[in-house]
N, C-alpha and C positions, 0 to 999 in steps of 0.2 A: 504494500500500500504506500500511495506516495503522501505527506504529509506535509501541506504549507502552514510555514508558523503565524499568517495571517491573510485577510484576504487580498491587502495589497499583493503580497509574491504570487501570489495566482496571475496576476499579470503578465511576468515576466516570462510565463510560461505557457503563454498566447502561442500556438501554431504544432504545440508538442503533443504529441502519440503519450498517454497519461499511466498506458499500461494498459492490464488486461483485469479479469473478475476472475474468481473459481471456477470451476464446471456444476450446474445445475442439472439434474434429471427433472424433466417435466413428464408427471407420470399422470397414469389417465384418474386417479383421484384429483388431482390440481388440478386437470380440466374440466371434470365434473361438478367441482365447488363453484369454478369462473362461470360456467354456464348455471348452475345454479344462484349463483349474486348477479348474473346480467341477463338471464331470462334468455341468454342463447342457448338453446339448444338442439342446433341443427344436428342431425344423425352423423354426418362427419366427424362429429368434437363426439359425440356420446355414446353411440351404438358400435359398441367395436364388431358386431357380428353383421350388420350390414355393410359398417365401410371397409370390411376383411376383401367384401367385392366392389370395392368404389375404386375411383380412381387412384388412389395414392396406398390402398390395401392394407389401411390399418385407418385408425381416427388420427386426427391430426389437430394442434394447439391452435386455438382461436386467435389470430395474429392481433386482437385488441391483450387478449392475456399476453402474448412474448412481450406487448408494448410495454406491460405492463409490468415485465418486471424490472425494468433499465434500474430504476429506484433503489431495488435491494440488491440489483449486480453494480450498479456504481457505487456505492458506499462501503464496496471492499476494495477500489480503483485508489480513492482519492478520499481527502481529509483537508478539510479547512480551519486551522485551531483559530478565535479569537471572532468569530463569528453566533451572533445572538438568536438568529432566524434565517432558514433557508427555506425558498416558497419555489414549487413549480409556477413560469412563467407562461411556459407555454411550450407549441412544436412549432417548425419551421415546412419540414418537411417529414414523411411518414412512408415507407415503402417494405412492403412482405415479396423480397426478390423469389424464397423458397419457402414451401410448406416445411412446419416441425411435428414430423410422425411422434406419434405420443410413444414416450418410453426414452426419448433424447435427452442426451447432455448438452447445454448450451454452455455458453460463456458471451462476456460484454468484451471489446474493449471502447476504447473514448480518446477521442482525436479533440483536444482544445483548440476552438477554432476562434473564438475574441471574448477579453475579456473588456465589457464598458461601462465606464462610470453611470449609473443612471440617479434620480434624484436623491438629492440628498450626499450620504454617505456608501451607496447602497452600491453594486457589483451587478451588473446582468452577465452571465457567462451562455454563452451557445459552443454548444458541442457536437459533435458526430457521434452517434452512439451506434456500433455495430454489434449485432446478437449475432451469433455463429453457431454451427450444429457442428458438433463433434462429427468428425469423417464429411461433411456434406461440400459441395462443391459453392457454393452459391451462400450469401448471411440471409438469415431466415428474419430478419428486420434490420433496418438502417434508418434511424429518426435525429434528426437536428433540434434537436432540445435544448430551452431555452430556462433559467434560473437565475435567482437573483438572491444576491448573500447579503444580509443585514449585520455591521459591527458592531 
């Protein structure tokens, strides 16, 4: 994990590759929670005994759940000491290049792409965030996420 001793150095490290996350398994219970708290439940994400015959032969992660975890894969990336409040700001852009067959290992990394003063004393950081599937050719999400650190 890499650790700025405040959010001013977050700065200087505008343009830099931030590292990578651990490896996560998304197993078909975390799909079936996600489609249970968002009311999706297309047979793709839940029924592993009809999409055995679907296109991709197994269920596969609702690409709003992989968005969904940048959050808890980035906070093993990176550390902001001296900071009072961090808010999601927002996305920039959102793209599921690859489906993630339920039962995969993913991992983050995060490309720091600008860090700008916004009002106040406040930091907006936008980042590259890539999900990856262990063995898979293609990242199974790439979002330009947007935050803002409070000192």
């Amino acid at each position: 994990m890499r650790v700025f001793d405040d959010p001013a150095a977050l700065v200087a490290a505008a343009g830099e590759h931030l590292g990578y996350s651990d490896w996560l398994t998304v197993d078909q219970s975390r799909i079936d929670a996600f489609a249970t708290a968002t009311g999706d439940d297309q047979w793709i994400h839940v029924d592993p005994a009809r999409a055995a015959t679907g296109p991709f032969g197994t269920t596969i992660a609702h690409g709003f759940l992989t968005l969904s975890l940048i959050p808890a894969l980035s906070w093993q990336i990176y550390k902001i000491e001296g900071v009072r409040m961090g808010i999601n700001y927002g996305l920039d852009r959102v793209r599921f290049p690859a489906p993630l067959p339920t039962g995969s290992r993913v991992r983050a990394g995060i490309q720091l792409l600008t860090v700008t003063p916004v009002a106040g004393d406040a930091l907006q950081i936008a980042s590259e965030v890539t999900i990856e599937r262990e063995g898979g050719d293609k990242p199974v999400c790439v979002a330009q996420t947007l935050s803002r650190v409070y000192p």
